[in-house]
C-alpha positions in Angstrom: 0.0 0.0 0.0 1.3 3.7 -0.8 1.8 5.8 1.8 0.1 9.7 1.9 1.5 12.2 3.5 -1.1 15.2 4.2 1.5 18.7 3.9 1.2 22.3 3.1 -2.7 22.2 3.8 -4.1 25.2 5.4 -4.6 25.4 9.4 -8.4 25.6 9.0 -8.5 22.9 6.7 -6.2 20.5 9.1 -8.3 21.4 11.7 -11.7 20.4 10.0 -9.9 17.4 8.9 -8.9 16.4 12.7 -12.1 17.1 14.0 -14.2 15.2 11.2 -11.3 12.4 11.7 -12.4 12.0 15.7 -15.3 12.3 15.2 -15.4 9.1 13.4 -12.7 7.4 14.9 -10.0 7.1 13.0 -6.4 8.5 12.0 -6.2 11.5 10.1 -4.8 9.9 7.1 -7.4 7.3 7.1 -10.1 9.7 6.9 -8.3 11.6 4.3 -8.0 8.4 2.5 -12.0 8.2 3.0 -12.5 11.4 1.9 -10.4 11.1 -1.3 -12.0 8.0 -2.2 -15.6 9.3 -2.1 -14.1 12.6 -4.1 -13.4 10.4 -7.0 -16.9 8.4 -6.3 -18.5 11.5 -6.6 -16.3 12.8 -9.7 -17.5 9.0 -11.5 -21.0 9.7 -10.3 -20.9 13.2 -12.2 -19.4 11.6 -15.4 -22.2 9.3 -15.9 -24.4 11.7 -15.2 -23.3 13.8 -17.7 -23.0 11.0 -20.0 -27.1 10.2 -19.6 -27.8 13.7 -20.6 -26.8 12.8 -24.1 -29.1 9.5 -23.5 -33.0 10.1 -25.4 -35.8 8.0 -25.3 -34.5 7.4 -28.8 -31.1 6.0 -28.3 -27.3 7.5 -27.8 -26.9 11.1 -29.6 -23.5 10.9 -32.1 -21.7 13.3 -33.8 -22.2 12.7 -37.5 -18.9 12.2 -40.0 -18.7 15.8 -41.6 -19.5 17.2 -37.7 -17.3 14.8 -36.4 -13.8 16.1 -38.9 -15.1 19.4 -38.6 -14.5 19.2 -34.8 -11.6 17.6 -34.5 -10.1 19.8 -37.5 -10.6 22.5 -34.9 -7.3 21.6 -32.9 -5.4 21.8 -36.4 -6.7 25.3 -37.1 -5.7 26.5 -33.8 -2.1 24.9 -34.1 -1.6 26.1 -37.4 -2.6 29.9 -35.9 0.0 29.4 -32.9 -2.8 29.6 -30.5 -2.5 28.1 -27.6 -6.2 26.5 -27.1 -9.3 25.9 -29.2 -11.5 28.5 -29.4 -15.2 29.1 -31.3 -13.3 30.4 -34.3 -11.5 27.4 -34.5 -14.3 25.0 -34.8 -15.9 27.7 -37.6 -13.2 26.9 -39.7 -13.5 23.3 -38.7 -17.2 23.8 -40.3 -15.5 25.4 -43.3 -13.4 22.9 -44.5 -16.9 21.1 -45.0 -17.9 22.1 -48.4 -21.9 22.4 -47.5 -20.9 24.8 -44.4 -18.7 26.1 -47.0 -21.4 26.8 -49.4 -24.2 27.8 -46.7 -21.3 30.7 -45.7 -21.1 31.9 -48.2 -24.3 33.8 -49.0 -23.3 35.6 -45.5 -20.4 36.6 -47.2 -18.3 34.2 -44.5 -14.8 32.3 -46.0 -12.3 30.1 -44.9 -9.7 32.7 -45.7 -11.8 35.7 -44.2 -12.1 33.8 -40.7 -8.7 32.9 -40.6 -7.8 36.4 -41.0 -10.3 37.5 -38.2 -9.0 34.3 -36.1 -5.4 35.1 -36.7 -6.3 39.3 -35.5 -8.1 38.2 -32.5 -5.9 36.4 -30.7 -2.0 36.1 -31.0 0.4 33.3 -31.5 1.1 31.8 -28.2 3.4 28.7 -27.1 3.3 25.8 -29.5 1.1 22.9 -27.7 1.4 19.3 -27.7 -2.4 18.9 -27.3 -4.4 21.9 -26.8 -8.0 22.1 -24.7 -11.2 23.6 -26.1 -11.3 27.0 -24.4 -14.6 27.2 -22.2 -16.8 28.9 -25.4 -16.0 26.0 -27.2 -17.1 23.4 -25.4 -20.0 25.7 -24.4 -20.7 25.6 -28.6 -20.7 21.9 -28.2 -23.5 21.6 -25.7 -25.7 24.0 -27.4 -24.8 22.0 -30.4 -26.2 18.7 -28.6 -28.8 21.0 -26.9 -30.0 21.9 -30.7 -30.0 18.3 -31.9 -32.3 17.8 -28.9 -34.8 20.7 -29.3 -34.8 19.2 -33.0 -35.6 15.9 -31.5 -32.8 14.7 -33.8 -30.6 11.2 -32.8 -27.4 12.6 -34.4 -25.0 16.0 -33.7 -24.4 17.6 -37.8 -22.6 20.4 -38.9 -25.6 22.8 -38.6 -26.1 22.2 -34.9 -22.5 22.5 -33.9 -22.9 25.6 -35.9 -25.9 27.0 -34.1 -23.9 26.0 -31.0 -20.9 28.2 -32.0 -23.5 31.4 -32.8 -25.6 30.9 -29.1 -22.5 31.6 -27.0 -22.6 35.2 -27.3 -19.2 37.3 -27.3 -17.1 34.4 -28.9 -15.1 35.4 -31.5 -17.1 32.5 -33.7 -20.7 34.4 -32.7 -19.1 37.2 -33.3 -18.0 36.7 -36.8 -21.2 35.1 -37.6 -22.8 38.3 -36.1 -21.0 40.6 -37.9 -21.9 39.2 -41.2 -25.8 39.2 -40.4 -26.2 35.4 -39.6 -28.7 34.6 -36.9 -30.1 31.2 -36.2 -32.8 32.1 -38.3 -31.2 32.2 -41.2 -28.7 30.0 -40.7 -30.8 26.9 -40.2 -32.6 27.3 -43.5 -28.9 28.2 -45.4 -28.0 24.5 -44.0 -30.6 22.5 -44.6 
């Protein structure tokens, strides 16, 4: 069995941590053991329950093939700009390497080579990455793009809701751009299917 050493916690938090300890009888490290263990419970619980959101009456909700590349095309973008995490941007030109995004676009006056430009102005090159995270917005895009699929009571996650996804999450440079060019859901939706 490993051995853990409890160090550097705060004086309140030892404290709490002795009392809860006598409390129930045993050593300090046991109870931190205890406490750790139901931590990690509780962090499993959470993960499934986050997994049964995606869970409908109608089966398992999965990213379609275009959706799918367009997604994880996003990482490339951002490595290829120098930046440092995945942003909204970064999964709009994800979408625009898929030529039906490509074409829907368009009509909004929205390119590949126009949102890389805006993508590249927005945010400098930081430290290359060996993997970099979605940023916070982006995975916000991607749970309004399931939360679309939902409200469209559809069993699958396409390019149009991971594209509604990126406009809902107001102040991202993706919204933004779509913003700017006079996309709203409204016309979006219709331009993609």
């Amino acid at each position: 069995m490993a051995t853990l050493h409890v160090r550097n916690v705060p004086e309140e938090l030892y404290e709490a941590l002795r009392a809860n300890a006598a409390v129930e009888g045993r050593s300090i490290g046991a109870q931190t053991v205890s406490l750790l263990q139901r931590a990690l419970e509780d962090r499993s619980t959470i993960r499934e329950r986050l997994r049964s959101q995606i869970t409908t009456s109608f089966g398992r909700v999965r990213f379609l093939k275009q959706a799918r590349a367009a997604v994880g095309a996003a990482p490339e973008e951002a490595r290829a700009l120098g930046h440092g995490e995945v942003g909204t941007e970064h999964l709009l030109l994800g979408l625009l390497r898929c030529d039906e995004v490509a074409d829907a676009l368009t009509k909004f006056g929205i390119t590949y080579d126009e949102v890389r430009r805006r993508a590249a102005q927005l945010r400098p090159p930081g430290e290359p990455a060996t993997r970099l995270a979605f940023s916070a917005e982006a995975k916000q895009a991607l749970e309004g793009a399931l939360r679309e699929s939902l409200a469209m009571r559809h069993r699958h996650i396409g390019v149009e809701h991971v594209l509604l996804g990126i406009w809902a999450v107001g102040g991202s440079a993706g919204a933004e751009i779509l913003r700017d060019a006079g996309a709203d859901r409204d016309t979006l939706l219709p331009a993609l299917l």
